[in-house]
C-alpha positions as CSV (number, residue, x, y, z in Angstrom):
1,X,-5.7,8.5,44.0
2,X,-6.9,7.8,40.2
3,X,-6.9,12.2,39.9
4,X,-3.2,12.2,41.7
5,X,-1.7,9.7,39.2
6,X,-3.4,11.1,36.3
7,X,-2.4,14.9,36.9
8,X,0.0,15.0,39.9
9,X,0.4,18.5,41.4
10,X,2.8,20.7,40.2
11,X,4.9,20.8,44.0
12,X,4.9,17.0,43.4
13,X,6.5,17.0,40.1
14,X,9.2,19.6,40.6
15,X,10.3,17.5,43.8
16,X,10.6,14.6,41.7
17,X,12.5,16.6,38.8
18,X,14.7,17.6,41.6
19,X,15.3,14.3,42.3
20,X,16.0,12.9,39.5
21,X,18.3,15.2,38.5
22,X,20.7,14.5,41.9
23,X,20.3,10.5,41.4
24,X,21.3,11.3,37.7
25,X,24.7,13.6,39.0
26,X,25.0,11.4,42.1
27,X,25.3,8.0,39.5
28,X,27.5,9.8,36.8
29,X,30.2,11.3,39.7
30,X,29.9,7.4,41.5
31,X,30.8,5.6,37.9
32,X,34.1,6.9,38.0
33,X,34.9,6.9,41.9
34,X,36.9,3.6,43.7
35,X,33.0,3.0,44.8
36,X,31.4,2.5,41.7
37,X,30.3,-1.5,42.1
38,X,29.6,-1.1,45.7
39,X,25.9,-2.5,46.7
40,X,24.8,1.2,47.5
41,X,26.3,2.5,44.5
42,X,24.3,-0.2,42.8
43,X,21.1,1.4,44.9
44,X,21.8,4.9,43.4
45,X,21.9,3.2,40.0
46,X,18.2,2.0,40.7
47,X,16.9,4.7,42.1
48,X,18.6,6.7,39.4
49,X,16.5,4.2,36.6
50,X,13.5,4.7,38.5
51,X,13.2,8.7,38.9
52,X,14.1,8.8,35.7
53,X,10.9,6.8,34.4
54,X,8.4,8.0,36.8
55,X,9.8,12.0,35.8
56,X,9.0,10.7,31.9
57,X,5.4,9.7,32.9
58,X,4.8,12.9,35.0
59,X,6.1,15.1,32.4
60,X,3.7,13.2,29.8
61,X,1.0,13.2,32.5
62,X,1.5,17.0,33.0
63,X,1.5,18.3,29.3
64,X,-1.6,15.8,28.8
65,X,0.8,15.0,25.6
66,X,-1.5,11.5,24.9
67,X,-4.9,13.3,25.7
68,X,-4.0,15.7,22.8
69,X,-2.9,13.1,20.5
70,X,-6.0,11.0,20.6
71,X,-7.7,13.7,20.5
72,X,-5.9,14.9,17.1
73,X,-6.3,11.0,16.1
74,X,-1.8,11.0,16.4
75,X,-2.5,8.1,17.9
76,X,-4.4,5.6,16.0
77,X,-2.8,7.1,12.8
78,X,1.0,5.9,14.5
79,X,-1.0,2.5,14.3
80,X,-2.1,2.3,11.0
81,X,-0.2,5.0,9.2
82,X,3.4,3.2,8.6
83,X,4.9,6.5,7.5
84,X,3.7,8.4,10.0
85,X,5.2,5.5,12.5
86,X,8.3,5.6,10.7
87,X,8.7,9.3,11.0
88,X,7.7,8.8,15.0
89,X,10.3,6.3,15.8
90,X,13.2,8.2,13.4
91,X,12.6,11.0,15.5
92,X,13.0,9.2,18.6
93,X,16.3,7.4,18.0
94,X,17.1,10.4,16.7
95,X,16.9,12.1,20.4
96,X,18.4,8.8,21.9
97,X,21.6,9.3,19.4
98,X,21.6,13.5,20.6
99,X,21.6,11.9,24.3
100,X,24.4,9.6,23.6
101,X,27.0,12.0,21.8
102,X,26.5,14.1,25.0
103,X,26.9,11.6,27.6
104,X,29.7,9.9,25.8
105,X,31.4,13.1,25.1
106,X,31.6,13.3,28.8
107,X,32.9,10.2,29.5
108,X,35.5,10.0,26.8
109,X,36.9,13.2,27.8
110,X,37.3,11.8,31.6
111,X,38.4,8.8,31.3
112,X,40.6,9.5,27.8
113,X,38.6,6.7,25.8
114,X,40.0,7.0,21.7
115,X,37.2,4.0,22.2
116,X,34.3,6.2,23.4
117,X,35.1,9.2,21.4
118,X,35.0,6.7,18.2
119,X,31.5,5.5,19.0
120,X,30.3,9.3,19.6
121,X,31.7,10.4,16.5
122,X,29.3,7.1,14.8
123,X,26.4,8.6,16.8
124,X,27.0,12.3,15.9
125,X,27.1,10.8,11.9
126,X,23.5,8.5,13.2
127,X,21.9,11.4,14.4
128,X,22.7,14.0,11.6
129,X,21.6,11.1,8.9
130,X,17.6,10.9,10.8
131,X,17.7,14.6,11.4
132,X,18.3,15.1,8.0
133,X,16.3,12.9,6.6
134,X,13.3,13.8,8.6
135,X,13.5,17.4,7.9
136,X,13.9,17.2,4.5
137,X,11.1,14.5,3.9
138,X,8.8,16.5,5.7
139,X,9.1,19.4,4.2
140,X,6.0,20.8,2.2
141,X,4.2,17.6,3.3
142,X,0.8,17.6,1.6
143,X,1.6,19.8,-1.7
144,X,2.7,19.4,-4.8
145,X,6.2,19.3,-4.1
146,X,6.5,16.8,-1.5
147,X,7.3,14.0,-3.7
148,X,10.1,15.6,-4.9
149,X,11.6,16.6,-1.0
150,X,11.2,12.8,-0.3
151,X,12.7,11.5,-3.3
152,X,15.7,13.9,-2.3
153,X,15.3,12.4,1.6
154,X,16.2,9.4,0.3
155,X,19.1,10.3,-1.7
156,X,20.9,12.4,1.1
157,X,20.1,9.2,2.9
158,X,22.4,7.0,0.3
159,X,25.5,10.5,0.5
160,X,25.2,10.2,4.7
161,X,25.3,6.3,4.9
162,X,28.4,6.5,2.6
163,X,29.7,8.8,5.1
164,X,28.6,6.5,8.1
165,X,30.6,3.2,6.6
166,X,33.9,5.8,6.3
167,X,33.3,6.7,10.3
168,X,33.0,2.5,11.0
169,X,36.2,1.7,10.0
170,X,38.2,3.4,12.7
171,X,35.5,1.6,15.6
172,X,36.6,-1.6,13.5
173,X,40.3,-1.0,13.8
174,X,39.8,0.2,17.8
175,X,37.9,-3.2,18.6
176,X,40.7,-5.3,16.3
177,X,43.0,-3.9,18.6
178,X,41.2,-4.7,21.9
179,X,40.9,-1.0,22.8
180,X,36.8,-1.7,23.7
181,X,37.4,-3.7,26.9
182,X,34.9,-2.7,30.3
183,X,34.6,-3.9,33.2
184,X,30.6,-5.4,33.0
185,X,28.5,-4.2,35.8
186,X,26.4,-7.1,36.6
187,X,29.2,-9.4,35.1
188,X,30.5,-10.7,31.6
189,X,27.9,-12.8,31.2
190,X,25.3,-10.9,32.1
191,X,26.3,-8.1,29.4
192,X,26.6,-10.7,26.6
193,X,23.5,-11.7,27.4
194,X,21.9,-8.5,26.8
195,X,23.6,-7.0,24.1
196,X,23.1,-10.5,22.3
197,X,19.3,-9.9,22.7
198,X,19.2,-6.7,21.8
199,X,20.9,-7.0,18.5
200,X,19.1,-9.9,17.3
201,X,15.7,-8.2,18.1
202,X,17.0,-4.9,16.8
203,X,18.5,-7.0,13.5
204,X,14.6,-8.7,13.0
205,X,12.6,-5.4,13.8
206,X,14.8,-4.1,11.4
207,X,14.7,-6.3,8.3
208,X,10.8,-6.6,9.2
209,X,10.6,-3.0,8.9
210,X,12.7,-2.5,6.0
211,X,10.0,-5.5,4.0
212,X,7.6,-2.9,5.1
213,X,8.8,0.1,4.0
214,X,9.4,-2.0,0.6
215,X,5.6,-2.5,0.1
216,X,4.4,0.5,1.2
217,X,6.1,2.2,-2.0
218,X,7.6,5.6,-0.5
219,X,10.6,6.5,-0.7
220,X,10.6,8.8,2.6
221,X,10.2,6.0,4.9
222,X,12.3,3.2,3.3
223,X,15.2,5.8,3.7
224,X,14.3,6.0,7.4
225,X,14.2,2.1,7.6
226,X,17.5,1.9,5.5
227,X,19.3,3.8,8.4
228,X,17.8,1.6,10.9
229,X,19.4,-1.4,9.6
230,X,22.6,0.1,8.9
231,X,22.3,1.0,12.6
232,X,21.4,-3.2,13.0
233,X,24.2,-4.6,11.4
234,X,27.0,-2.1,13.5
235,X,25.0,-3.9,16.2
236,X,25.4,-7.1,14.9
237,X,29.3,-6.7,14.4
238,X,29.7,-5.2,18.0
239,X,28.1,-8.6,19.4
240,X,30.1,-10.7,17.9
241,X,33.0,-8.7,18.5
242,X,32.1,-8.7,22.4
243,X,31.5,-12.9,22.0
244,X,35.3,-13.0,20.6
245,X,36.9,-10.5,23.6
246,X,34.7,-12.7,26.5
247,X,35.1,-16.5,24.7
248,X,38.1,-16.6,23.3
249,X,41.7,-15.2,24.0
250,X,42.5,-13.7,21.1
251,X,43.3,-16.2,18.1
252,X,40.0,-15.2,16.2
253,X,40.6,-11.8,16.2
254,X,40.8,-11.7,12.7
255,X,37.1,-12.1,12.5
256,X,36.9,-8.6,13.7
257,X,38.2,-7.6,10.5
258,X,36.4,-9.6,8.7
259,X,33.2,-9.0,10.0
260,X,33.6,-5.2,10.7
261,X,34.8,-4.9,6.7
262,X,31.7,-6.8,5.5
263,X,29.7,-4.5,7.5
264,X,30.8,-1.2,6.4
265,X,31.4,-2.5,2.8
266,X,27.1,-3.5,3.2
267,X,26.5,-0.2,4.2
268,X,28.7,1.7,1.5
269,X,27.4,-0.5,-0.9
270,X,23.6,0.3,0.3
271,X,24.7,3.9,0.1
272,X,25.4,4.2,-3.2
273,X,22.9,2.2,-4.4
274,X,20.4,4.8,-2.5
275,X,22.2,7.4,-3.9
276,X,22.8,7.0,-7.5
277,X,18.3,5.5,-7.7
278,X,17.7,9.0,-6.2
279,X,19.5,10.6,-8.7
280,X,17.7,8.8,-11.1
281,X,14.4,9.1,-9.7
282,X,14.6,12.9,-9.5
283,X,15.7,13.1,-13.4
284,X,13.0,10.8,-14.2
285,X,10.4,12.1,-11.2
286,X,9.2,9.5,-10.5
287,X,9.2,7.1,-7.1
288,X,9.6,3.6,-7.4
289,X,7.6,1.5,-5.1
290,X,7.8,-2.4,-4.4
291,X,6.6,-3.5,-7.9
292,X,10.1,-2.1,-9.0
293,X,8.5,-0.6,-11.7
294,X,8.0,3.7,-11.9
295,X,5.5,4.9,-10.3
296,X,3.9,8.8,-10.3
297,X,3.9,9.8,-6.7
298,X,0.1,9.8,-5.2
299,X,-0.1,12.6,-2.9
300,X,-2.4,11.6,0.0
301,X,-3.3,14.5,2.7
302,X,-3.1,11.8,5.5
303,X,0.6,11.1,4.4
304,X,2.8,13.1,6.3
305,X,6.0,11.4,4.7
């Protein structure tokens, strides 16, 4: 049993694939059918959630992608190696972001949501600001130039999160307007409930991240950390913003404007801050680090950032 969980036959796996993949077209059509809150619609929904997670741990199991890690040391550097973390998790929101612009796509386009295709075009601007500054902070990690590649990392950041507080502002005026309203599945409640969690722990992970990346002194993964706040506070305003549409009937709406301003005024503000210190640090090439003072850039070869 232990040998069939840890490296499940090929026949196995591809049934499961196959699976998945019809629970995953079979939920998508069902959504936008008459039937979509029956209790076997709900089923396909589960089932959907749970082929999905056991095709994950096959197609880990199958490429032995953990074995290799440990035995590469991957993974005891992601637990002590902050950078290397940061770079880790980037890259996975990153893919999370890619999945959302093309599921969203999707369902803007059927169901004619200027709602939906507001928050894909905030994704598509997410994703292109961790892709970007991934790539370029990686680039020739371990030589001589790598300080200067994250130093510029971290300036394209500052450009892409002015860029991000411009594409707010139109998902600020749609929720003003009341043009984000669903119908929960699982109920009102329910949904408030979560997303409140969620954006409270996402708001603490990041400001306890962003601390972090303050200590540790480089450049590359503040930038990363700097995104992932930016990313917390749109969270934060879409809460409150959901508490005001579910609570209330409408005479606090103007703390949708208030709030949603103050948020992409933060993360304008944050932007150019990031980008005119980049500037500077690349004139003067140097990194600053949590001391505030200017520091020369240590190169480390078990930095990857």
């Amino acid at each position: 049993m232990l040998s069939f969980i840890y490296k499940p036959p090929y026949p196995f796996c591809i049934t499961v694939w196959t699976l998945t993949t019809m629970f995953l077209g079979g939920s998508t059509a069902v959504i936008f059918t008459a039937h979509g809150e029956e209790w076997w619609a709900y089923l396909i929904y589960s089932l959907n959630i749970l082929f999905l997670l056991i095709s994950l741990f096959l197609g880990l199991t199958r490429t032995d992608l953990f074995g290799k890690m440990e035995e590469r040391g991957d993974v005891e550097r992601f637990v002590y190696d902050f950078g290397f973390r940061s770079q880790v998790i980037c890259v996975i929101s990153a893919i999370f972001n890619t999945a959302y612009v093309v599921f969203g796509t999707v369902f803007a386009y059927m169901t004619n949501s200027w709602w939906l295709g507001a928050l894909v075009i905030y994704h598509v601007i997410l994703a292109i600001c961790r892709v970007v500054v991934f790539f370029t902070a990686k680039k020739k990690s371990g030589t001589s130039d790598s300080g200067r590649y994250r130093r510029r990392a971290y300036t394209y950041c500052g450009a892409l999160l002015i860029l991000l507080a411009v594409v707010v502002v139109p998902v600020v005026r749609l929720v003003a307007l009341g043009m984000n309203s669903y119908t929960y599945i699982g109920g009102t409640i329910a949904y408030v409930t979560v997303v409140a969690v969620y954006s409270l722990v996402k708001l603490a992970l990041s400001l306890r991240n962003l601390y972090k990346a303050r200590r540790n002194g480089d450049v590359g993964p503040r930038a990363m950390k700097n995104i992932s706040f930016a990313s917390a506070l749109i969270s934060l305003f879409a809460l409150q913003a959901v508490i005001l549409s579910t609570f209330t009937s409408g005479e606090l709406n103007v703390l949708n404007y208030v709030v949603g301003a103050a948020v992409s005024i933060a993360i304008a503000a944050m932007g150019i801050y990031m980008t005119a210190r980049g500037i500077r640090m690349s004139k003067n090439d140097t990194c600053v680090g949590n001391t505030g003072e200017a520091e020369k850039i240590e190169l480390d070869e078990t930095e990857l950032l």
